[in-house]
C-alpha positions in Angstrom: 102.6 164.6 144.0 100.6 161.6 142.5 101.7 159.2 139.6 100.0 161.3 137.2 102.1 164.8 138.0 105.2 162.5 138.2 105.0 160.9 134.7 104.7 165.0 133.5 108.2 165.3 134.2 109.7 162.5 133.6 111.0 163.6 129.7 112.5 166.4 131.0 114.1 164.6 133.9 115.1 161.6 132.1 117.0 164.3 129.2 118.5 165.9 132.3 119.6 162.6 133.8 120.7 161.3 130.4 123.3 164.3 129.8 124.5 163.7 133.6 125.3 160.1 132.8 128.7 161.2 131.1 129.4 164.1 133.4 128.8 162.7 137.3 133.1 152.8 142.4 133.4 148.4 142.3 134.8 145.2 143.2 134.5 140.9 143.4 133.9 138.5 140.4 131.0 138.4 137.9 128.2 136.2 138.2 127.1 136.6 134.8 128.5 134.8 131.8 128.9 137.2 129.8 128.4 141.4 129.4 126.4 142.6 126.1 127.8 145.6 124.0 125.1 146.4 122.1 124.8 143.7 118.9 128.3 142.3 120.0 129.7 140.2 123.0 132.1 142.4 125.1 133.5 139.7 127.1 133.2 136.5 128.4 133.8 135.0 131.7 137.2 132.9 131.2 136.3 131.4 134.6 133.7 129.1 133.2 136.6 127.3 131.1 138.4 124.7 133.6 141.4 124.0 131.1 144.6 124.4 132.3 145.5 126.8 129.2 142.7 129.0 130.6 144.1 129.1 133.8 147.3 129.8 132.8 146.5 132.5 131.0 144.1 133.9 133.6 147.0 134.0 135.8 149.5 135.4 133.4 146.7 138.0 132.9 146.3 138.7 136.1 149.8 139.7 136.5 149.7 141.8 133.4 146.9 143.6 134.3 147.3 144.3 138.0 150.6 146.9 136.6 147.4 148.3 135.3 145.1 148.6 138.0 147.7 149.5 140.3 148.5 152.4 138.1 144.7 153.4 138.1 144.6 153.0 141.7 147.5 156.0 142.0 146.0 158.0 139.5 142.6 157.9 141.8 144.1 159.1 144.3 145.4 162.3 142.7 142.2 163.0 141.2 140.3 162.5 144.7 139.4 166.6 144.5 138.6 167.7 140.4 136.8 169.9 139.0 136.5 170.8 135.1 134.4 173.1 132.8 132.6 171.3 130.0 130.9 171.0 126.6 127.9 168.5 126.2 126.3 167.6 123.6 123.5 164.7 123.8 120.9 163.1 121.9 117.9 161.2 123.2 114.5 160.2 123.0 111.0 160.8 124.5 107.7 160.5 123.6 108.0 163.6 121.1 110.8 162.5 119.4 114.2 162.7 119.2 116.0 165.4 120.6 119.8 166.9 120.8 120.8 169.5 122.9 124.5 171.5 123.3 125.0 172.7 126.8 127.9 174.2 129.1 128.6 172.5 132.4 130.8 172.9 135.7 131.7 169.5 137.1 132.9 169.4 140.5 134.0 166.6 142.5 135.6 165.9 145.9 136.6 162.8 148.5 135.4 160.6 149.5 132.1 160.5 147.3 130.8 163.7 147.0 130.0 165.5 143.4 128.4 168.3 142.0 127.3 169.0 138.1 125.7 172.2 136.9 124.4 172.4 133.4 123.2 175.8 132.2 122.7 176.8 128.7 123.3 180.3 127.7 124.0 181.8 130.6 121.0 179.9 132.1 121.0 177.3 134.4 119.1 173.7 133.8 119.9 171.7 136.8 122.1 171.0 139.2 123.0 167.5 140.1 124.8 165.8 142.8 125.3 164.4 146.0 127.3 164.2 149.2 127.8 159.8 149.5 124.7 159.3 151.9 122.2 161.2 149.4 121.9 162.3 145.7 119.3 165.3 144.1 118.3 166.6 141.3 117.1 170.4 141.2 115.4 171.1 138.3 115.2 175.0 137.2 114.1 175.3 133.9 110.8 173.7 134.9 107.4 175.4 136.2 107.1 174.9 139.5 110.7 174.5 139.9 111.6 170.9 141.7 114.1 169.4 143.7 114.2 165.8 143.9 116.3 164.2 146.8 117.4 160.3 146.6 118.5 158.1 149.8 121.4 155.4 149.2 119.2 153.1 149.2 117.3 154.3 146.3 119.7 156.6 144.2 123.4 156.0 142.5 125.1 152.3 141.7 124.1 151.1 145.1 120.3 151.0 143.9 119.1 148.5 141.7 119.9 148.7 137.7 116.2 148.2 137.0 115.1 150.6 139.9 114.2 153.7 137.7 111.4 156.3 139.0 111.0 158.2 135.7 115.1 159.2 136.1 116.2 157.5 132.6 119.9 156.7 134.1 119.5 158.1 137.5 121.3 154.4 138.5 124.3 156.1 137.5 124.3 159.3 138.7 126.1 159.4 142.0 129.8 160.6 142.6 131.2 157.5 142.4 129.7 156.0 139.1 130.7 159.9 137.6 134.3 159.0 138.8 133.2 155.6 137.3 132.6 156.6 133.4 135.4 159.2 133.2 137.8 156.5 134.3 139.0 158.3 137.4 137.9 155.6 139.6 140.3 153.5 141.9 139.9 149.5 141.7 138.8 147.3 144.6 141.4 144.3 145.4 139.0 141.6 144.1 139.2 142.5 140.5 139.1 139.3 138.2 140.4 139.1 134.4 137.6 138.8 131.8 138.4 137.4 128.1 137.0 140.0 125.5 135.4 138.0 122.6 137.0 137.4 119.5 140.2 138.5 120.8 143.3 137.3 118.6 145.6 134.7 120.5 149.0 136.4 119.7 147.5 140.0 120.6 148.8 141.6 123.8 147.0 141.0 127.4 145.6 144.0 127.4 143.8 143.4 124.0 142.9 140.3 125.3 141.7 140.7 128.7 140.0 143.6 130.9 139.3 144.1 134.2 135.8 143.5 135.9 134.6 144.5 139.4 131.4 144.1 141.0 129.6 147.0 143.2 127.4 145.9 146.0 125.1 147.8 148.0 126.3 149.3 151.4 122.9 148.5 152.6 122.6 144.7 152.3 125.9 143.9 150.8 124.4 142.6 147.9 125.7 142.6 143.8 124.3 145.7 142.0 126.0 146.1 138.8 129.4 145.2 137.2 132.0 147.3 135.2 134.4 146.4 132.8 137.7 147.9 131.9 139.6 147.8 129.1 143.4 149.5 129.4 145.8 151.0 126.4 149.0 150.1 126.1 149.7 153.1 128.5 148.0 151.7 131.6 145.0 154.4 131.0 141.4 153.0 130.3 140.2 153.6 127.1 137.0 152.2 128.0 134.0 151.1 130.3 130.8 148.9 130.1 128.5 149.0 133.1 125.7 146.3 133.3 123.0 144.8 135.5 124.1 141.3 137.0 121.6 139.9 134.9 124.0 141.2 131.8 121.7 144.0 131.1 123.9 146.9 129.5 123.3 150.5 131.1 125.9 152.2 130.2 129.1 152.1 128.0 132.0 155.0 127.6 134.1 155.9 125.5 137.8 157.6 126.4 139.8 159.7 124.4 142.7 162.5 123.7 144.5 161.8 127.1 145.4 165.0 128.8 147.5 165.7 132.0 145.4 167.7 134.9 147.4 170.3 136.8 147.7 169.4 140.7 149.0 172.0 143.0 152.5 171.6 144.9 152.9 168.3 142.2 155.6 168.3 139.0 154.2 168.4 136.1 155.3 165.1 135.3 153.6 163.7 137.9 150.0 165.2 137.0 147.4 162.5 137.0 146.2 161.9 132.9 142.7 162.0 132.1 140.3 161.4 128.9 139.1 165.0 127.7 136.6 163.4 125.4 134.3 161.0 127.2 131.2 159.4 124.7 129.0 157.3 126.3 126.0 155.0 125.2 122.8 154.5 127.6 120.5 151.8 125.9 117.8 151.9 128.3 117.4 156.0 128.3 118.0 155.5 124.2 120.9 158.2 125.1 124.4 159.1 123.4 126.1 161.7 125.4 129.7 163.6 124.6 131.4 165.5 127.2 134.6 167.7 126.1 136.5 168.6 129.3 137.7 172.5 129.1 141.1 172.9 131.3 140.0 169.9 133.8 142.7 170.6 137.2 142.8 168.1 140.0 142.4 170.6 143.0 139.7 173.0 143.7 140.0 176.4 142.3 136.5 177.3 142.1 134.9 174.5 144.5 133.2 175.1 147.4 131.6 173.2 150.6 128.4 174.1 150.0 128.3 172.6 146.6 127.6 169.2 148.7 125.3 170.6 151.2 121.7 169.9 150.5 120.7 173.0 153.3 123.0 175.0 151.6 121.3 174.2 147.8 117.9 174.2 149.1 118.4 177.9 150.4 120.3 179.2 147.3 118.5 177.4 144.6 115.1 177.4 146.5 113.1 174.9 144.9 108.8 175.4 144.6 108.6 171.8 144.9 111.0 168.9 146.9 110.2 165.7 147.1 112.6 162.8 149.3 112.3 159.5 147.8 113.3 156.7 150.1 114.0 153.0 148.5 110.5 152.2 150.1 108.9 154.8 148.0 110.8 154.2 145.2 109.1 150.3 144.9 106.0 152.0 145.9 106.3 154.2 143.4 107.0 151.6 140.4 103.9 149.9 141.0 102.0 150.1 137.7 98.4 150.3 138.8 99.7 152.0 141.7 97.5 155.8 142.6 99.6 156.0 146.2 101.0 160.3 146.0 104.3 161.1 146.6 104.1 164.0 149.1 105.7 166.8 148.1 107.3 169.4 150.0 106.8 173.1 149.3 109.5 175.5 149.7 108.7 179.4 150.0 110.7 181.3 146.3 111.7 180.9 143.2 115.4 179.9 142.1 118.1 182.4 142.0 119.9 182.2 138.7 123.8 182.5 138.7 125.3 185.1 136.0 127.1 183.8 133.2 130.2 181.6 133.3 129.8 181.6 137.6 129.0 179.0 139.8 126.0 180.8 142.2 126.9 179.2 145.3 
């Protein structure tokens, strides 16, 4: 497929890819000085004052918020294996306008990175997104020829870079972990640091004060890819997230709300891990606002299956007209502006086979 067939689908892909940025992991200090929330300063980097006030309350932070982290840390581990029905709604922009759109979805996801999100509407599906930690795809059934796009770890998910975007919108953030990410199931790495949110009152609590920021580098090279940021209720339970490039770039911000307790299997129900049933999140660079309602979430696997992670399995079942692997290579390749190089696609043999309503078809 050449530059010219790709740019065809890229409004449709990047709506797909924008609703997926709410439905579908990081750690070290930031390098930036500071993370932008759209008009306003989310935090600054308290490391940059040397006072010995600053210090002392960095430390006093620290100890504060690592009750906090270690809290998230548990609760990541009970929601390892989750699955939940959902309502989206989204808005976002192409080249004809502006557009919203109401859909169902199934979200699946299961240890140690793997994740699966179907979006249908009416019965019908759209596409089914997901990945099993060494690759992420995109099939695309509501499109003529139907398509199936497969990404490498080098070029898909957090671990690419924040400006590396094929036509995707916020395919950067697609991945299992960055969908564990935004609905604020994921666990914490050990080199956290305390950031100082801006225009914080002095007498306020820590955890109005100060959030918690991690860094995620590739697994390739090792490399900073993007930060997060975390800011904790009183409870211990993050209430919200900004994800940025290292240069301070914002790509993605959520939102959680109406805390609700997910049923675990042989666990008391005290002990179910809590999560936000309403997630909202922003995407400035795909012009995106996403809302995701979360319909009886449960952290075991009622309905899940293997094969939901299997790209063999997908490509058989869904049976694509048209895949297409996209290596990192490619991927530069393919953001070349002048660039006419074709991206080889690869045919498959039927069309898709469409679930029935309310069932997952795999």
């Amino acid at each position: 497929m050449g530059l010219g067939e790709q740019g065809q689908g890229m409004h449709a892909r990047a709506a797909c890819l924008a609703v997926s940025v709410v439905a579908f992991a990081l750690g070290g200090c930031a390098t930036t000085d500071q993370v932008k929330n759209g008009d306003a300063e989310l935090a600054i980097d308290a490391h940059g004052d040397p006072s010995a006030a600053m210090t002392g309350e960095l430390a006093r932070a620290r100890v504060e918020l690592a009750r906090f982290v270690a809290q998230q840390n548990e609760r990541a581990v009970r929601l390892a294996t989750f699955e939940s029905r959902a309502s989206l709604e989204f808005r976002y922009s192409d080249a004809t306008g502006e557009h919203f759109e109401q859909c169902e979805a199934d979200i699946f996801l299961s240890p140690p990175n793997r994740g699966a999100l179907r979006v249908m509407k009416v019965g019908t599906n759209l596409w089914w997104i997901g990945g099993d930690g060494d690759r992420s795809w995109i099939f695309e059934l509501n499109v003529t020829p139907k398509r199936a796009t497969v990404y490498d770890r080098g070029a898909s998910g957090v671990f690419a870079e924040a400006g590396d975007v094929v036509g995707t919108g916020e395919f950067t953030l697609l991945s299992p972990e960055s969908v564990r990410l935004l609905m604020g199931q994921a666990a914490i790495a050990d080199d956290w640091t305390p950031v100082l949110f801006n225009g914080a009152e002095p007498a306020a609590p820590m955890h109005k004060r100060f959030g918690v920021r991690t860094t995620l580098k590739s697994t390739s090279d090792g490399a900073p890819r993007l930060t997060a940021t975390t800011r904790f209720g009183a409870d211990g339970l993050p209430i919200s997230l900004t994800v940025a490039s290292m240069e301070g770039v914002e790509v993605a911000t959520a939102t959680l709300r109406d805390p609700v307790r997910a049923p675990m299997v042989d666990i008391a129900q005290g002990a179910w891990p809590t999560v936000a049933r309403r997630i909202e999140v922003v995407a400035p660079r795909s012009g995106a606002a996403i809302k995701i309602f979360l319909d009886s979430p449960t952290a075991s696997a009622n309905r899940m299956k293997p094969r939901f992670f299997e790209l063999d399995a997908l490509l058989t079942q869904l049976r694509p007209e048209v895949v297409e692997f996209v290596t990192k290579e490619l991927k530069s390749k393919s953001l070349a502006p002048n660039s006419s190089e074709p991206v080889t696609p690869i045919p498959s043999v039927a069309p898709s086979v469409r679930p029935s309503r309310g069932e997952v078809g795999l």
